[in-house]
C-alpha positions as CSV (number, residue, x, y, z in Angstrom):
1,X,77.7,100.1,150.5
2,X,78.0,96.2,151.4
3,X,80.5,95.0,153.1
4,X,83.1,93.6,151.2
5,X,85.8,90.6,150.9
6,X,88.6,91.4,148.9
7,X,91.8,89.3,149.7
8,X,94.0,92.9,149.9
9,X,96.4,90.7,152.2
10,X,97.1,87.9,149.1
11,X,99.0,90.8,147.7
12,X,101.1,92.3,150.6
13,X,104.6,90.8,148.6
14,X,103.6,91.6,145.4
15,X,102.5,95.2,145.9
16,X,105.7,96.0,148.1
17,X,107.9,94.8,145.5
18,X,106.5,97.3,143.3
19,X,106.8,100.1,145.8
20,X,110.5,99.1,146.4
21,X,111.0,99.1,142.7
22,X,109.3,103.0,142.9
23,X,111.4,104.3,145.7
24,X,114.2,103.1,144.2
25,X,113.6,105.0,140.8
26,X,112.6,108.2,142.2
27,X,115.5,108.1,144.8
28,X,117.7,107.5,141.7
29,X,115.7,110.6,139.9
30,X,116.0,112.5,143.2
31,X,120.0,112.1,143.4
32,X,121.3,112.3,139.6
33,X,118.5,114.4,138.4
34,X,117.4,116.6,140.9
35,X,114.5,118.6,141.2
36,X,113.4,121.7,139.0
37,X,113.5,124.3,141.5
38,X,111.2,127.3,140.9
39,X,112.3,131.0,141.8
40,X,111.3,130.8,145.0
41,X,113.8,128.3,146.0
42,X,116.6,129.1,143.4
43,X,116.6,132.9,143.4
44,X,115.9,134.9,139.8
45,X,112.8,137.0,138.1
46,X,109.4,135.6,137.2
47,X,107.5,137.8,134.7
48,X,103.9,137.3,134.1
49,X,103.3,139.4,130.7
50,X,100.7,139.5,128.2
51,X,101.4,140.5,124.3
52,X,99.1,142.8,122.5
53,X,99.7,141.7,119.1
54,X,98.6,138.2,118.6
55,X,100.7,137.7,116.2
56,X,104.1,137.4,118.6
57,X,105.4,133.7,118.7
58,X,106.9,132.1,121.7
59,X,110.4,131.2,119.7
60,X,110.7,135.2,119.0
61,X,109.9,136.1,122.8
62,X,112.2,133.4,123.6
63,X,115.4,134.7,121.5
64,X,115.1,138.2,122.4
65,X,115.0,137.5,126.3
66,X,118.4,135.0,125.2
67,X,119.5,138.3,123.6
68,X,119.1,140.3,127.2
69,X,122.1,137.7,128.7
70,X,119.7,137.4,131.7
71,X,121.2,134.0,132.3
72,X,118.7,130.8,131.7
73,X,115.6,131.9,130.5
74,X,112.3,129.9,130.5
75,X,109.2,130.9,128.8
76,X,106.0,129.2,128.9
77,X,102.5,129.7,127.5
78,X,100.2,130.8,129.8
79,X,96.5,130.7,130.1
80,X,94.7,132.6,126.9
81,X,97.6,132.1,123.8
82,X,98.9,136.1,124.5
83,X,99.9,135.5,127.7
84,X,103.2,133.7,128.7
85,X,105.6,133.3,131.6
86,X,109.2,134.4,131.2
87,X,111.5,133.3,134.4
88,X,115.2,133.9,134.4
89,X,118.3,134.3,136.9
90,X,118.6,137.4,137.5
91,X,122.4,138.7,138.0
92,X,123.2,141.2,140.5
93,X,121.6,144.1,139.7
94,X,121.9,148.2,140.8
95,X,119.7,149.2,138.2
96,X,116.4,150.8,139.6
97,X,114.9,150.3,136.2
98,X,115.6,147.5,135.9
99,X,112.5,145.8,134.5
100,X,111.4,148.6,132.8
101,X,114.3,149.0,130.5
102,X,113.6,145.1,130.3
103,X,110.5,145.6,129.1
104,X,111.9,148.4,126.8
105,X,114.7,146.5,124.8
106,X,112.3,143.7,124.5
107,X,109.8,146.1,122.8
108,X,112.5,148.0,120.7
109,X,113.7,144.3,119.7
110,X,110.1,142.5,118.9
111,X,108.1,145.5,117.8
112,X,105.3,144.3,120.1
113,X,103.8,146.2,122.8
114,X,103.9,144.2,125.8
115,X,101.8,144.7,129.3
116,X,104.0,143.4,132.2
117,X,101.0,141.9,134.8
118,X,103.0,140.8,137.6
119,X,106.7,140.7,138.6
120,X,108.4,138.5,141.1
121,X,112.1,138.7,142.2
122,X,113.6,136.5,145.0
123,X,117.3,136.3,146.2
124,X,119.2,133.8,146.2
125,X,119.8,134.7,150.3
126,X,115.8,134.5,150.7
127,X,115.3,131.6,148.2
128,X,117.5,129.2,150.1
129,X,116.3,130.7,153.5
130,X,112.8,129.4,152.2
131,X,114.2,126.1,150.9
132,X,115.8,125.5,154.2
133,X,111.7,126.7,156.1
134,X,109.8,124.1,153.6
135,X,112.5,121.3,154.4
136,X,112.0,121.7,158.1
137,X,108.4,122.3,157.6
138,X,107.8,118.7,156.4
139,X,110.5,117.0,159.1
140,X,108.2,118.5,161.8
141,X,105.4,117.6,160.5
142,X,106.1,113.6,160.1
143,X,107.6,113.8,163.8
144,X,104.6,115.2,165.6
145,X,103.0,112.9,163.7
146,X,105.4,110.0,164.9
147,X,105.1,110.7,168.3
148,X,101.2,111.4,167.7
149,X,100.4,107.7,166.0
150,X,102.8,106.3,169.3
151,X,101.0,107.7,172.1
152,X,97.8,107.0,170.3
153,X,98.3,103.6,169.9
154,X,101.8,101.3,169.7
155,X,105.2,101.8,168.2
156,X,104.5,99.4,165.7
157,X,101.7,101.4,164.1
158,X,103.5,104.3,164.2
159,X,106.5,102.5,162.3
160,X,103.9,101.9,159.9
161,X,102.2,104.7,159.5
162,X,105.9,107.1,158.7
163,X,106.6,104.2,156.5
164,X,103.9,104.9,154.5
165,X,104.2,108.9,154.5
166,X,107.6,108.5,153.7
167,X,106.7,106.3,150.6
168,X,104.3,108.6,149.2
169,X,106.6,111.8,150.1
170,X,109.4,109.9,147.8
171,X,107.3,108.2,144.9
172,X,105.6,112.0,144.3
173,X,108.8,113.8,144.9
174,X,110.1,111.3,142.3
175,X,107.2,112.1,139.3
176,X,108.2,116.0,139.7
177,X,112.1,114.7,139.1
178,X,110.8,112.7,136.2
179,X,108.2,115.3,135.1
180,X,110.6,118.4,135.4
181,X,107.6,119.8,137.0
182,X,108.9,122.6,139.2
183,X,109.2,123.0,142.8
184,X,107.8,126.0,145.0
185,X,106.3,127.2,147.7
186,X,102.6,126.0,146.7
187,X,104.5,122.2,146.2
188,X,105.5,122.5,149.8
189,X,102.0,122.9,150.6
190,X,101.1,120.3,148.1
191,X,103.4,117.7,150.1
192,X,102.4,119.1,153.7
193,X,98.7,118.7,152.4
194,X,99.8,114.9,151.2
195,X,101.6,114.2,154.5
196,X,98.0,114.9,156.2
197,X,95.8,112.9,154.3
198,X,97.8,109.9,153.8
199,X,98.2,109.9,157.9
200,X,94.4,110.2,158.3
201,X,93.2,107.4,156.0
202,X,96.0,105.2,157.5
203,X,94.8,106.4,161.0
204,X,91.2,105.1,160.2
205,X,92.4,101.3,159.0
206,X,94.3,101.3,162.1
207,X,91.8,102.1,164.7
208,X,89.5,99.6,162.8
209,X,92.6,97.4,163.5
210,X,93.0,97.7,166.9
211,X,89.2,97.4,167.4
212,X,89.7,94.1,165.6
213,X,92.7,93.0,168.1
214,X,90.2,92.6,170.7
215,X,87.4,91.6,169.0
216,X,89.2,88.4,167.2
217,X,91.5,87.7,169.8
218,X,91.4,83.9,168.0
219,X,92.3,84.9,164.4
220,X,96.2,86.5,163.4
221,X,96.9,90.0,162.4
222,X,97.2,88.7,158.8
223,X,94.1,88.4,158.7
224,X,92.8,91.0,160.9
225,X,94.3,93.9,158.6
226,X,92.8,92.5,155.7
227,X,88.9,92.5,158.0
228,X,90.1,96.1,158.5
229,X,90.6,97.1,155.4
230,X,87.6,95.5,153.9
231,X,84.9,97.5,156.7
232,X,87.0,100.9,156.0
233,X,86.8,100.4,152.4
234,X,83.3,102.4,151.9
235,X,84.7,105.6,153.4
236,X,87.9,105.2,152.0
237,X,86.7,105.2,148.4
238,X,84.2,107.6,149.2
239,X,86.4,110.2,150.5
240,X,89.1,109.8,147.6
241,X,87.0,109.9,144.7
242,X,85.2,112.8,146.3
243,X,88.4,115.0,146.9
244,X,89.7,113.3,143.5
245,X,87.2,115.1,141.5
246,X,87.5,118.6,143.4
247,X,91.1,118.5,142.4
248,X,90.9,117.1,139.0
249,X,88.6,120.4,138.4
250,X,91.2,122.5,139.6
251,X,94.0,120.6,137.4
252,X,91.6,121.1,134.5
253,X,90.3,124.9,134.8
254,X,92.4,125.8,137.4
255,X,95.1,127.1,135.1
256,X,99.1,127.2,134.8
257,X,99.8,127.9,138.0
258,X,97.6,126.0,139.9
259,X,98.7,123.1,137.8
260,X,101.9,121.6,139.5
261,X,100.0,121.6,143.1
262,X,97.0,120.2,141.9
263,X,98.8,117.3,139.7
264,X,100.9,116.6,143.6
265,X,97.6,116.7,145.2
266,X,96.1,114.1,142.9
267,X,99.1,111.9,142.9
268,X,99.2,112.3,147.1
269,X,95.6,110.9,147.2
270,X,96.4,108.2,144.8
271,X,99.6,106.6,146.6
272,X,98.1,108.0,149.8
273,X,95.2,105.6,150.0
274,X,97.4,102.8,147.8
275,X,100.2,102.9,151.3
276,X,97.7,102.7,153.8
277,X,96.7,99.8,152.7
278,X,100.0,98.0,151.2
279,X,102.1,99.5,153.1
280,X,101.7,100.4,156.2
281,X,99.8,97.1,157.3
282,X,101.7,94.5,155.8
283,X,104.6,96.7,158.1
284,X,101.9,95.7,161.0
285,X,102.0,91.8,159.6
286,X,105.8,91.7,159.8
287,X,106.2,92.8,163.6
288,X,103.3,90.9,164.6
């Protein structure tokens, strides 16, 4: 690929206006709408079941697990048109039967015969035990990789390069609120996975960066970061489009389940390569 001369430093107001504007909106999501917390994190029963009779509709499966006063009930198509996911919170519960007579009622209610394919139950003790693990999960990750991008080169590229993790962290965490995609363990990862590559690719314009520093010790770091940018710009597009199309194949054929990670992974990559460049330099251009 030719080297390139695109004025990316022309825009350093404009694009930060509009990620203001973002973190602002999905910190406003974040607080008065919250996220849609999965099982995993909010304790309750997932039921992976598949109808025999194809002529079952989801508004009958739906009333007759309302009818069971299992608490809120959710139930989603999933994969072929027979199958569907049923999630509800589970109350306290003695019974050692208890999703067989489950499966029972809702048989004697619907008339259907129905094969149960997998059953998950958390409590709500584990389920915020495992909110609290992903939580710290992330806040060690962005500090090692604080103190990492420090030693490695100077505190003001490592200002910048949290900056921009934290803006992507925020902005994705923000399309799940708006979304009312929900949140569990595989989102975690998702984020974790997001926290990686958005360092990397930032990591790669700033070592072209600091090459730059002492290569044009006449010309200011305005311009220098937009140089950067421009000589990284191959493998930066490369590597995006590349891990943009495994991922888009997953979000396509992947199924239900593989759906919310792969839609956070494809968001990551997107405002992942956007900060490195508008965010984390123009952070570089205002310390100096």
């Amino acid at each position: 690929m030719e080297k390139t001369h695109i004025p990316f430093n022309k825009f350093y107001k404009r694009f930060n206006i509009i990620s203001l504007i973002l973190i602002l909106i999905s910190l406003i999501l974040l607080i008065f709408k919250g996220l849609n917390y999965g099982v995993d994190f909010k304790g309750g029963t997932l039921i992976e079941l598949r109808s025999l009779d194809k002529t079952l509709s989801i508004s009958d499966l739906r009333k007759s697990f309302k009818n069971l006063n299992l608490g809120d009930v959710t139930v989603k198509k999933f994969g072929n048109d027979n199958d569907y996911v049923v999630k509800f919170e589970k109350k306290q519960s003695v019974e050692e039967n208890f999703i067989e007579n489950i499966k029972l009622e809702l048989t004697n209610d619907i008339g259907k015969i129905f094969e149960f394919r997998r059953v998950e139950s958390v409590g709500p003790k584990v389920s915020s035990e495992l909110l609290k693990s992903g939580i710290i999960a992330i806040a060690l990750s962005l500090g090692a990789m604080l103190i990492y991008i420090w030693i490695r080169f100077e505190w003001q590229f490592s200002l910048g390069a949290i900056s921009a993790v934290f803006h992507d962290v925020i902005i994705t965490l923000g399309f799940f609120s708006l979304l009312n995609f929900e949140i569990n363990l595989s989102i975690v990862a998702a984020v974790l996975t997001i926290v990686g590559y958005s360092m990397n690719d930032t990591v790669v314009i700033f070592d072209r960066v600091r090459e730059n520093l002492k290569k044009y010790a006449d010309i200011n770091i305005f311009d220098i970061t937009n140089i950067s940018i421009n000589e990284t710009l191959s493998r930066t597009i490369i590597t995006s489009i590349t891990t943009l199309l495994a991922l888009l194949s997953i979000f396509i054929f992947g199924g239900a389940i593989l759906k919310g990670f792969s839609f956070a992974m494809i968001l990551g990559v997107i405002v992942g390569t956007y900060s490195s460049i508008y965010i984390a330099n123009p952070i570089l251009v205002r310390l100096n």
